[in-house]
Structure formats: structure tokens, C-alpha cells
C-alpha positions in Angstrom: -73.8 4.6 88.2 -71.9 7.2 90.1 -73.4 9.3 93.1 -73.3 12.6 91.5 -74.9 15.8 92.8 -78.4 16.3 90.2 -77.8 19.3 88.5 -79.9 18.1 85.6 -79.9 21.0 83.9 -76.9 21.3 82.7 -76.8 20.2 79.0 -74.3 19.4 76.1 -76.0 20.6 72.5 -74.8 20.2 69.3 -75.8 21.9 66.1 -74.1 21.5 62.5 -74.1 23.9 60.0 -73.3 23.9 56.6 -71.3 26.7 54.8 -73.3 28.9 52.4 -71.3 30.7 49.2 -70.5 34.1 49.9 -69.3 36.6 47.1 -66.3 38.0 47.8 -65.3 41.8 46.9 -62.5 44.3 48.2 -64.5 45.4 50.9 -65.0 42.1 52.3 -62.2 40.3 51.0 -60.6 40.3 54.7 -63.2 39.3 56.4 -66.4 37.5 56.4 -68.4 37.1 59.8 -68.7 33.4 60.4 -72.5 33.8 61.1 -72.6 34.6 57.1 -70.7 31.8 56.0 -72.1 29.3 58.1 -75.6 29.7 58.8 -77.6 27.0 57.8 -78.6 24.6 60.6 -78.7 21.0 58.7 -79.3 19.5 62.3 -79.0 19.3 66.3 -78.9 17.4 69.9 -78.8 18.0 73.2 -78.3 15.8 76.4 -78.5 16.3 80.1 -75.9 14.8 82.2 -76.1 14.8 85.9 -72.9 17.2 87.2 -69.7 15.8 88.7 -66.7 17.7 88.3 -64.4 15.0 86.8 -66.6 14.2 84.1 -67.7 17.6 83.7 -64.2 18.4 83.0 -64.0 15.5 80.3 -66.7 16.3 78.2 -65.5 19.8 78.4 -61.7 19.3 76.9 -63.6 17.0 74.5 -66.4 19.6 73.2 -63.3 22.0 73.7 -61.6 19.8 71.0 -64.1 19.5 68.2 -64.7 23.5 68.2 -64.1 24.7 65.2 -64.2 21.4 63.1 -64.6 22.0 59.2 -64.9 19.1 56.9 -64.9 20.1 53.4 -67.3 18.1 51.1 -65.8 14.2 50.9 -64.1 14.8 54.3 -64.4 12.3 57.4 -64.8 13.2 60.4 -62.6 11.0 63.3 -63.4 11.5 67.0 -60.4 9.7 68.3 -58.3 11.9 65.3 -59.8 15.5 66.5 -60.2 14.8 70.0 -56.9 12.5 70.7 -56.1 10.5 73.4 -57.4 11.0 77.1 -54.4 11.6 79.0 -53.8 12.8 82.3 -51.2 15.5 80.6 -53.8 16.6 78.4 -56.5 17.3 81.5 -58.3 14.6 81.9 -59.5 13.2 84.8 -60.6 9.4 86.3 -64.5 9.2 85.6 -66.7 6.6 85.1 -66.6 3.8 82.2 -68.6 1.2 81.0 -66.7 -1.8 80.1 -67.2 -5.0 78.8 -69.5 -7.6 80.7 -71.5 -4.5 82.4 -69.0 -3.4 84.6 -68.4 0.3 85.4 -64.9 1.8 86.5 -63.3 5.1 86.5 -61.0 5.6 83.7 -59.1 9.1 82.0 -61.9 10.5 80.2 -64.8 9.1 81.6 -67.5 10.3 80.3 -67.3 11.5 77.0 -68.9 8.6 75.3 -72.1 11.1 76.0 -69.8 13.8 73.6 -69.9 11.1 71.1 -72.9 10.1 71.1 -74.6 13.4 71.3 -72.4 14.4 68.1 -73.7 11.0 66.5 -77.4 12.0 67.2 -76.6 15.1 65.5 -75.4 13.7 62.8 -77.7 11.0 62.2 -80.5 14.1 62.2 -78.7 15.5 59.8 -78.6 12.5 57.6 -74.4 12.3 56.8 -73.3 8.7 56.7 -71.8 7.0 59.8 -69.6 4.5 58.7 -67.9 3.8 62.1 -70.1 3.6 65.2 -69.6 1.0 68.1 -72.8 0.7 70.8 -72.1 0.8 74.4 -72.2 -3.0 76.1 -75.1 -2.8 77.8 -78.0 -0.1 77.3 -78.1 3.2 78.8 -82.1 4.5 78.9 -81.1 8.1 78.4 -80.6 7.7 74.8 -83.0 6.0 72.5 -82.3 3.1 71.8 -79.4 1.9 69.7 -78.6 5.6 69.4 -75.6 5.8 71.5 -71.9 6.1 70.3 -69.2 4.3 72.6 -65.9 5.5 71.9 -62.4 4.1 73.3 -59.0 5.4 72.7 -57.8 3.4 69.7 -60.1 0.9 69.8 -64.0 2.2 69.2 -64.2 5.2 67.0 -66.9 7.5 66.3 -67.0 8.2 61.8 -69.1 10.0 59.6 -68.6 11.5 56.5 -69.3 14.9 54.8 -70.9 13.6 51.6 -72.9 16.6 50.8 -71.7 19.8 48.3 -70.9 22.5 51.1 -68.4 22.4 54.3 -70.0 22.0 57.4 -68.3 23.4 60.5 -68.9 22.3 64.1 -69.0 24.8 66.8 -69.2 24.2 70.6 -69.8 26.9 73.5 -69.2 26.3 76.9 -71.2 27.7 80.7 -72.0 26.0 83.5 -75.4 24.9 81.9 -74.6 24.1 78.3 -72.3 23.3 75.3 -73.3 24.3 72.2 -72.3 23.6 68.8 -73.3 25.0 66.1 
């Protein structure tokens, strides 16, 4: 692992919700406060991650990224598609990797496998389908096991599908202790 400074308490949550019908009249044909359409919590995660500013500043372009996600019923949602490639033009910074065989090395984007797979655990509460999921090489204790969600640019993708009758948007907040999405 890296030598970090602990700041354990500084989490990454995630929290989908699922639009609920909203009649629509003149007076609120404009506008609809988001906490009216989307409002129902279908399900949730959270993870610690011990603070280091290049990897904090990775998994906070990619929370940063999946703000504001929709997926309408039947949609799929991509992390490589919404979050894009880790580039150094795009912000991202050298943190550490696991790759094949075990090893560790610092790499653009380091880090945000624990994005993905704290998005997968969300989803898997929720009960969507995953149809695209890729476990890390070798096992990393602070998930449960065979709960984790490696993800590579164009190689290992995280994928899982709205199948239910209602969007569901994903919403992400950012402090210094927490992301959120909800």
C-alpha cells in the first residue's frame, strides 16, 4: 500500500434514487424541485479511504463525473462512458494501482477503482443487474469479499442496467469528509 496520512474519516457514499411521477400544472410547469422528483432511496454505500491528495483528487473528478447521472428505464449505465479516460489534461493525477500478478504502481487515476466499486455496492443493494463487473487481482480486505469493482480505461468496465419502471438519478456531493450520492 501507499504511506498515506490516516484520515479515516473521510468517506465516499453513494445513494440511488429513483424518480417518482409528479403531476404537472401551470404553476409548476417550470419547475419541479429535484427533492420531489427524486426521492425515493432504492439503495446506498459508503467507504473510508485513508487521505492522500493525489488519489483524493481522483476519486473526486470521478464522483464529480457521475453527478447528475439519469438512466431512464432500459438504460445502461457505463463507468468508463460517463467518467472517460484518466488523463493528465483532464486532472488526474499518478496514484496507486493494482495490477496484474499483485503488483502495485502509481498510474493516472489511481484510485478510483474504490469509486467503482462503491457505486457497484450500491447497486448490488439496490438489486439492478450488473452485467459487466471485473474483480481486482488480488483481494483487498476493506470490501467484502468478491464485492469489489476493478475498472481500467478501455479494458475493465463497470455495467449495470436500469431494468426497473422509473429513472433513477445519481447524485454526488463533495467536503473534505464525504461524497455523497444520492
Amino acid at each position: 500500500g501507499d504511506s498515506q496520512a490516516d484520515n479515516s474519516d473521510e468517506t465516499y457514499t453513494f445513494i440511488l434514487c429513483t424518480i417518482c411521477p409528479v403531476k404537472q400544472t401551470k404553476a409548476n410547469l417550470h419547475y419541479v424541485p429535484e427533492e420531489k422528483l427524486f426521492h425515493d432511496v432504492l439503495g446506498g454505500n459508503s467507504s473510508k479511504h485513508t487521505w492522500n491528495p493525489s488519489r483524493t483528487n481522483n476519486l473526486d473528478l470521478a464522483c464529480k463525473a457521475i453527478d447528475g447521472t439519469i438512466l431512464n428505464p432500459g438504460d445502461e449505465f457505463s463507468f468508463n462512458k460517463i467518467v472517460g479516460e484518466r488523463t493528465k489534461e483532464k486532472g488526474y493525477l499518478g496514484a496507486i494501482v493494482y495490477t496484474d500478478g499483485g503488483k502495485s504502481e502509481a498510474q493516472e487515476g489511481g484510485g478510483i477503482c474504490q469509486v467503482a466499486t462503491t457505486v457497484f455496492n450500491a447497486v448490488y443493494d439496490a438489486g439492478y443487474p450488473v452485467p459487466t463487473r471485473h474483480n481486482h487481482s488480488l483481494y483487498i480486505a476493506s470490501y467484502p469479499a468478491g464485492r469489489d469493482a476493478a475498472v481500467s480505461w478501455d479494458e475493465l468496465d463497470l455495467v449495470w442496467k436500469n431494468d426497473g419502471a422509473s429513472d433513477v438519478l445519481m447524485r454526488t456531493s463533495y467536503t473534505d469528509t464525504s461524497v455523497t450520492v444520492t
